[in-house]
C-alpha positions in Angstrom: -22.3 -68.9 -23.0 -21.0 -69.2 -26.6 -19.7 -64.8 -27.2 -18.3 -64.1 -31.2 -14.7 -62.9 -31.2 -15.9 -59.5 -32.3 -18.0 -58.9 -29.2 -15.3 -58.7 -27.0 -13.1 -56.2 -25.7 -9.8 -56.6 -24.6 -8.2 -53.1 -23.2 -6.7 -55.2 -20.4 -4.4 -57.2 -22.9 -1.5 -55.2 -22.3 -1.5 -55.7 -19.0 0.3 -59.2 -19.2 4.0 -60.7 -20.6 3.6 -62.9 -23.1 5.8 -66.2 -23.5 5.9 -67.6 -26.8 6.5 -71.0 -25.7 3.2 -70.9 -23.8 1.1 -69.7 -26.5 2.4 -72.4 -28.8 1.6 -75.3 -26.4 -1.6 -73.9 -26.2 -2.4 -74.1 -29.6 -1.6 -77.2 -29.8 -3.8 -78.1 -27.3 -7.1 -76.1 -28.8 -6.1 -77.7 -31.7 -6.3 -81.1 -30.8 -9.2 -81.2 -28.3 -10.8 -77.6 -28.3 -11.8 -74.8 -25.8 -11.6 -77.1 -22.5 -11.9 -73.5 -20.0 -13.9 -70.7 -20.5 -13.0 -66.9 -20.4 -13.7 -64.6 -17.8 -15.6 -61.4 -19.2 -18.0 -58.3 -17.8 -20.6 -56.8 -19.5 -19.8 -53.0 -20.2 -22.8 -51.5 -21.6 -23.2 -54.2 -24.9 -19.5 -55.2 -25.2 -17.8 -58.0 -23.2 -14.4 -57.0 -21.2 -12.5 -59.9 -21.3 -10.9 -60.4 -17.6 -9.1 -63.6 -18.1 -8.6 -65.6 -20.9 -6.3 -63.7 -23.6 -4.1 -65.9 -24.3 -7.0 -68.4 -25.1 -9.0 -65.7 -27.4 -5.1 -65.2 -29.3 -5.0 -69.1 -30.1 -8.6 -69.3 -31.0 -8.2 -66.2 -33.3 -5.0 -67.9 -35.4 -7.1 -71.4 -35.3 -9.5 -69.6 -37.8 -12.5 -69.7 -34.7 -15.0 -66.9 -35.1 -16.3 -67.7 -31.3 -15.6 -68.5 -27.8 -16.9 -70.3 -24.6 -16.7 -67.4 -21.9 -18.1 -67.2 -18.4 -19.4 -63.9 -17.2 -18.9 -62.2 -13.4 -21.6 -60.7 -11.8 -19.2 -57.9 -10.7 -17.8 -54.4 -11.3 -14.7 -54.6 -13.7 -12.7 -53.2 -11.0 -13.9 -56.1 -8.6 -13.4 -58.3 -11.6 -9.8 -57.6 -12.2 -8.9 -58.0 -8.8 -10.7 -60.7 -8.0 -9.3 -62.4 -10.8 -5.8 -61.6 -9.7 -6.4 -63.2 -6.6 -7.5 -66.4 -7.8 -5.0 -66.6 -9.6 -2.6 -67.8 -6.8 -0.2 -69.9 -8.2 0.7 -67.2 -11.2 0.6 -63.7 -9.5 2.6 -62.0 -11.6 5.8 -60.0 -11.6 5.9 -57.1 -10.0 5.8 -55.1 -12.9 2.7 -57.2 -14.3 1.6 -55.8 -11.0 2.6 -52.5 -11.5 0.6 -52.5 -14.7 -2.3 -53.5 -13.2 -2.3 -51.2 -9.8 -1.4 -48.1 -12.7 -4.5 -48.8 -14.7 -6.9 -49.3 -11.8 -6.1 -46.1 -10.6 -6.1 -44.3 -13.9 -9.0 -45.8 -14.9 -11.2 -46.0 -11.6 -9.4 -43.4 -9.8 -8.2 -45.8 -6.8 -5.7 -44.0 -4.9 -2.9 -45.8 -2.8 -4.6 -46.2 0.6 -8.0 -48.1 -1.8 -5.7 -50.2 -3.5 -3.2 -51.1 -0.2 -6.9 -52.1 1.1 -7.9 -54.3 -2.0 -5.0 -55.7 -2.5 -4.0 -56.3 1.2 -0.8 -55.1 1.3 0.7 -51.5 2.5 0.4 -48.2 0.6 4.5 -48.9 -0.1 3.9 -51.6 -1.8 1.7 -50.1 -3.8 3.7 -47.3 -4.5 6.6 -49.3 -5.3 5.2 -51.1 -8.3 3.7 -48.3 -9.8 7.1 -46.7 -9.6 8.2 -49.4 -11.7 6.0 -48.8 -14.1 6.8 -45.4 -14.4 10.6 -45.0 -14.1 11.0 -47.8 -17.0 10.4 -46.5 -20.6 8.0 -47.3 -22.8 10.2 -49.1 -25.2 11.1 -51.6 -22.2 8.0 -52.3 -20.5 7.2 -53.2 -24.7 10.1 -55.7 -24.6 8.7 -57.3 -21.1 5.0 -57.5 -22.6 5.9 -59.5 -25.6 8.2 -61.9 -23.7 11.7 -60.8 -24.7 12.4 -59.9 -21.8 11.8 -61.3 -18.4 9.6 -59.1 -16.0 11.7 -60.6 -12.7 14.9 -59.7 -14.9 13.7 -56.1 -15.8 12.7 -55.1 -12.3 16.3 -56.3 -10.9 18.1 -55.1 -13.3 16.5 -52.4 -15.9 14.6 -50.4 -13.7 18.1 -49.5 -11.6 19.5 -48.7 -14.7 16.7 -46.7 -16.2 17.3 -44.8 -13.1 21.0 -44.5 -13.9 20.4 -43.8 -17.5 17.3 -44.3 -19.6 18.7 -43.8 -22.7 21.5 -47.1 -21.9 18.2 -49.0 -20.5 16.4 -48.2 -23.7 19.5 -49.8 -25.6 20.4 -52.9 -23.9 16.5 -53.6 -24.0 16.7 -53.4 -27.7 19.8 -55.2 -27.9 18.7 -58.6 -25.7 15.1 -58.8 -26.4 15.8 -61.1 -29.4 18.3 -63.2 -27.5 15.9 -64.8 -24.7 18.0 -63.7 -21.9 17.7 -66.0 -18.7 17.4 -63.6 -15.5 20.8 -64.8 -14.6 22.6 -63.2 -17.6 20.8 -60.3 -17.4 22.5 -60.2 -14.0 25.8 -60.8 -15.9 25.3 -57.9 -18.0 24.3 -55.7 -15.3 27.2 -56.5 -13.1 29.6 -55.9 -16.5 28.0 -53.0 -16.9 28.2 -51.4 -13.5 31.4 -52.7 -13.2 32.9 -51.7 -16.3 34.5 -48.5 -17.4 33.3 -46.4 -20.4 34.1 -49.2 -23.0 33.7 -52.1 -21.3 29.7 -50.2 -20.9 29.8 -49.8 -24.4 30.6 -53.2 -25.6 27.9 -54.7 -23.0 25.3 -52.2 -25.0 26.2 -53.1 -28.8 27.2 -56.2 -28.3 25.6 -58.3 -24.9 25.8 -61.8 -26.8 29.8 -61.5 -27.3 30.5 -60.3 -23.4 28.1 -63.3 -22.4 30.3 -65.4 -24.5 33.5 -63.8 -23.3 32.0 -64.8 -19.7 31.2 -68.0 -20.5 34.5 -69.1 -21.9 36.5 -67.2 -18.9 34.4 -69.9 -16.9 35.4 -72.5 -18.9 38.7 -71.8 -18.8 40.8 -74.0 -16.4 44.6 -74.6 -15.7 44.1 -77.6 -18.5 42.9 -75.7 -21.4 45.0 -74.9 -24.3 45.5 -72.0 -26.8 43.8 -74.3 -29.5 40.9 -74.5 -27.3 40.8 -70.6 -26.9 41.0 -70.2 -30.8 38.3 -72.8 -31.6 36.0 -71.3 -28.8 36.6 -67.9 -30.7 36.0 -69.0 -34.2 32.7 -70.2 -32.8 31.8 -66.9 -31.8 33.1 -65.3 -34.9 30.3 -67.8 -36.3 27.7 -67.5 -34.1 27.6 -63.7 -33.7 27.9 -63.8 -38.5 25.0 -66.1 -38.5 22.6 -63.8 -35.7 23.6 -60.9 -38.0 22.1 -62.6 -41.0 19.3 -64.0 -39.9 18.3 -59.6 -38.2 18.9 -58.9 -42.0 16.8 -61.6 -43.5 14.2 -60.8 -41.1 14.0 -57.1 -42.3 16.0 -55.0 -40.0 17.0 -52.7 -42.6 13.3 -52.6 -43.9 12.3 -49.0 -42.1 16.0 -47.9 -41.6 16.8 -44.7 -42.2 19.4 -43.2 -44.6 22.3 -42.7 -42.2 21.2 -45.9 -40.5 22.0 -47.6 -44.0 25.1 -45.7 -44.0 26.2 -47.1 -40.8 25.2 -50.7 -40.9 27.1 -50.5 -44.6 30.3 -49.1 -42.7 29.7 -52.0 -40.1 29.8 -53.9 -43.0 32.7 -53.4 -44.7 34.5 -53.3 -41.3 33.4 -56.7 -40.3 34.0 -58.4 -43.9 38.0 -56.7 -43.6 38.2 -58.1 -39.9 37.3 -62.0 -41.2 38.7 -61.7 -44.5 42.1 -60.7 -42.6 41.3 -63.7 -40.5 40.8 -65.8 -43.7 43.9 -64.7 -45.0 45.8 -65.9 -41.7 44.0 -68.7 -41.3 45.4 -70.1 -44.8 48.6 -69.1 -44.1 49.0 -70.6 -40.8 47.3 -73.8 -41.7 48.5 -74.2 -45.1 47.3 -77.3 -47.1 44.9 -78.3 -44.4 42.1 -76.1 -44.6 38.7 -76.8 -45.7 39.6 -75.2 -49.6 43.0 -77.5 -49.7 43.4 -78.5 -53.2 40.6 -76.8 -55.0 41.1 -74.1 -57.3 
């Protein structure tokens, strides 16, 4: 059946990570050759609860479609959702997609652990597990993991033990690598730096996780052969690298909603970063003399 886009309702949205590369292909493909699978939806007294299918109802929406080829379940929209999570077999989730899930059917439908160990087949610790996940990371996180910038395999390794640590550190590094698209592996590096590290070394990982993932990476790279040119040029790329990320958070509008004595701040950033590379300039044309990119102009 054909449903219009405003018929639907979709309080289970949340309930998944999002990957922008995903979405995109599939746009493409509606695009190009239409709506190919149908939705999954229940009827809940005269709206539609959409069950599977979100990402699908997203792409149609930015396509400019007002409607949507859905297939409704003769079920319960508890026996919905978990049906649906077990057909989907080849894409079960991370735990704390899990998490979310097992959380809302019992807040919802008031399952408690030894209904849900039963429905899901699995024991009541599992259960209670991934709902702990869902409740020892903050809010602000489990945003991060929902939109896709950061992985949900990566936070349950690695942010949930330091939420438990610290929340307010596990609220900052969140903020600080969502916009980077971390792989799981260097989230592992900045969780071992971190642990590992003394009061410092746990602050530079916090403000600043690209340039101690760079600093890793070029200690890797780093063999008996290379020389100090090498060292200085892989520097000057981070100098660049890290200038051009801060311009492109500014362009973007991350001083848009900032407060006063966030203003402040970034503007004493600022001025401390534009002494640092102007010092660098400074050195740079000394050292190099008439061989720098400005040799012979005016």
């Amino acid at each position: 059946m054909d449903l219009e886009l405003h018929q639907l309702d979709r309080r289970y949205e949340e309930l998944r990570t999002r990957s922008a590369s995903r979405e995109k292909r599939l746009l493409g493909s509606l695009g190009a050759i239409g709506q190919q699978a149908p939705i999954v939806v229940v009827l809940d007294a005269e709206r539609y609860v959409v069950v599977d299918g979100y990402k699908r109802v997203r792409a149609l929406e930015r396509l400019g479609e007002d409607t949507v080829r859905a297939l409704e379940w003769a079920l319960t929209e508890a026996d919905a959702l978990l049906l649906e999570r077990v057909l989907r077999t080849g894409d079960t989730g991370s735990p704390i997609e899990q998490g979310w899930l097992l959380a809302e059917l019992s807040r919802r439908f008031g399952l408690g652990l030894d209904e849900l160990a039963r429905r899901f087949d699995r024991s009541k610790s599992w259960v209670s597990r991934r709902m702990a996940l869902v409740s020892e990371l903050p809010e602000a996180v489990q945003a991060e993991v929902r939109t896709g910038g950061i992985g949900g395999h990566a936070a349950m390794r690695y942010l949930v033990p330091l939420a438990r640590a610290n929340a307010e550190h596990c609220v900052r590094l969140a903020s600080a690598v969502a916009p980077l698209g971390l792989t799981t592996r260097q989230m592992g590096q900045l969780y071992a730096a971190y642990t590992g590290g003394n009061h410092a070394t746990r602050e530079r990982v916090l403000d600043g996780p690209a340039l101690v993932l760079a600093a890793l990476a070029e200690a890797e790279r780093e063999g008996p052969g290379a020389t100090p040119v090498e060292h200085l040029l892989d520097d000057l790329g981070i100098v660049s690298a890290v200038a051009r990320r801060a311009l492109v958070r500014m362009k973007r509008g991350a001083l848009d909603d900032a407060e006063p004595t966030e203003r402040r701040r970034v503007g004493d950033g600022c001025a401390e970063a534009h002494a640092e590379v102007e010092h660098l300039r400074r050195h740079c044309d000394r050292e190099l003399g008439g061989t720098g990119p400005n040799a012979g102009g005016t």
